[in-house]
C-alpha positions as CSV (number, residue, x, y, z in Angstrom):
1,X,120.9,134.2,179.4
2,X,117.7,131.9,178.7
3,X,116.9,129.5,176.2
4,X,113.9,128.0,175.1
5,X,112.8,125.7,172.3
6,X,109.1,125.8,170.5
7,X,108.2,123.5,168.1
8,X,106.1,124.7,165.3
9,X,104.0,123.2,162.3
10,X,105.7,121.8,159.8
11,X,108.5,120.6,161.8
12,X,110.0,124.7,162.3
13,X,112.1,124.6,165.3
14,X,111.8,128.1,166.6
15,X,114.4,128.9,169.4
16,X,113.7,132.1,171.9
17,X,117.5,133.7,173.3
18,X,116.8,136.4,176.2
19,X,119.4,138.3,177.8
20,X,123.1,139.6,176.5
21,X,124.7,137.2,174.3
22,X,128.2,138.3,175.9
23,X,130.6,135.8,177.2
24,X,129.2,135.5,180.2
25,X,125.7,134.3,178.5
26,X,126.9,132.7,175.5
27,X,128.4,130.3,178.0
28,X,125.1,130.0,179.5
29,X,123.8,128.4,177.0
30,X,126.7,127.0,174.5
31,X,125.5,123.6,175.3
32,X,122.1,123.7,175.1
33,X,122.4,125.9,171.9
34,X,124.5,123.2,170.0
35,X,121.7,120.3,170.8
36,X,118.8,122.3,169.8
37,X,120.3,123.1,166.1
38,X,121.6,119.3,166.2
39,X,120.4,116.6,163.8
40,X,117.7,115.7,162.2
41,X,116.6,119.5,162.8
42,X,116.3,121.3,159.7
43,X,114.1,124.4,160.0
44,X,115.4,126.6,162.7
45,X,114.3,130.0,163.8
46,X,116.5,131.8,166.5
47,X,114.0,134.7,168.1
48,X,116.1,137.4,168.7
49,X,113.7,139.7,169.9
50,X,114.4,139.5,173.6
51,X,118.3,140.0,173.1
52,X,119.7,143.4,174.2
53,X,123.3,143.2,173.5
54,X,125.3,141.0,171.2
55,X,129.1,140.7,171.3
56,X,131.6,138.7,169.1
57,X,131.3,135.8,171.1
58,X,128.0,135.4,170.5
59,X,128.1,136.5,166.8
60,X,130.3,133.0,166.5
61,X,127.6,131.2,168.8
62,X,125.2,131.9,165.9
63,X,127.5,131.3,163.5
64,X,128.6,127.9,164.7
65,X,125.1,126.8,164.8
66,X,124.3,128.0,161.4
67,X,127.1,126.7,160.2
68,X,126.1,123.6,161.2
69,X,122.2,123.1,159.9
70,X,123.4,124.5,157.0
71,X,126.1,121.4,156.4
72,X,123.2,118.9,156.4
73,X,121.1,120.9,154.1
74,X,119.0,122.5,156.7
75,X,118.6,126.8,157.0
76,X,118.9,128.6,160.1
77,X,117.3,132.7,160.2
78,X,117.1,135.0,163.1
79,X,114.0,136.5,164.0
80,X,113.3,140.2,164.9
81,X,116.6,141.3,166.7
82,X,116.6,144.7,168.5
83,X,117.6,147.6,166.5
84,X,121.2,147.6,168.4
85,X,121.6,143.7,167.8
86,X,120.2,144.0,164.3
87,X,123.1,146.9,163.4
88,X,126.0,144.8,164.7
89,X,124.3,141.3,162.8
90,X,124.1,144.1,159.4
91,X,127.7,145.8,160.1
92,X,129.7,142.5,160.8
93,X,128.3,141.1,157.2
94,X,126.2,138.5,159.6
95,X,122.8,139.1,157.7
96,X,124.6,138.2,154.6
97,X,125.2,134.8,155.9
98,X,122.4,134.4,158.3
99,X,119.0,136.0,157.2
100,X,117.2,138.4,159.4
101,X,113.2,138.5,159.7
102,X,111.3,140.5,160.9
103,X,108.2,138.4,161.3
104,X,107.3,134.8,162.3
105,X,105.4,134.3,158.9
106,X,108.6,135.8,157.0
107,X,110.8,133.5,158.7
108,X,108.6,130.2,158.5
109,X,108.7,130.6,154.6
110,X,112.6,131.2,154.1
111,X,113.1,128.1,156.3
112,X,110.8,125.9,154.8
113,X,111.1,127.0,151.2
């Protein structure tokens, strides 16, 4: 699993995953992950699009990190999962905690609002 950070206008931190969030990946990139949602970060997007499979492990990777921006008053939203990653996020009751986008422009506003 990759991971690579992008910093947008505005101070977004936009944060691209590629490759199966598994445990095998999610270890990959635990780390890294955890110090790229850290303080004083408040506006994160995590780009989904490039992530083929999602397992529990990595539904608590995102969860952890969410949980975390979200304790100092910062919001977290995942951008543009694939439709198999996007029906596990929906049918675990993730998207009710995390937000899901589907564009960059969608994404930028629910973070910054």
């Amino acid at each position: 699993m990759n991971i690579q950070e992008e910093l947008l206008p505005n101070g977004v931190v936009k944060i691209h995953l590629s490759g199966r969030m598994d445990i095998a990946g999610v270890g990959e990139i635990e780390t890294r992950f955890a110090g790229m949602t850290a303080s004083p970060r408040m506006a994160i997007i995590v780009d989904m699009s490039q992530v083929p499979f999602m397992s529990s492990i990595g539904i608590r990777a995102l969860l952890i990190n969410a949980k975390a921006v979200s304790k100092r008053g910062g919001k977290l939203v995942l951008l543009s999962p694939e439709a198999n990653v996007e029906k596990v996020l929906v049918t675990s009751g993730i998207d009710q905690i995390i937000p899901i986008c589907h564009s960059q422009e969608e994404a930028v506003g629910k973070v910054t609002a």
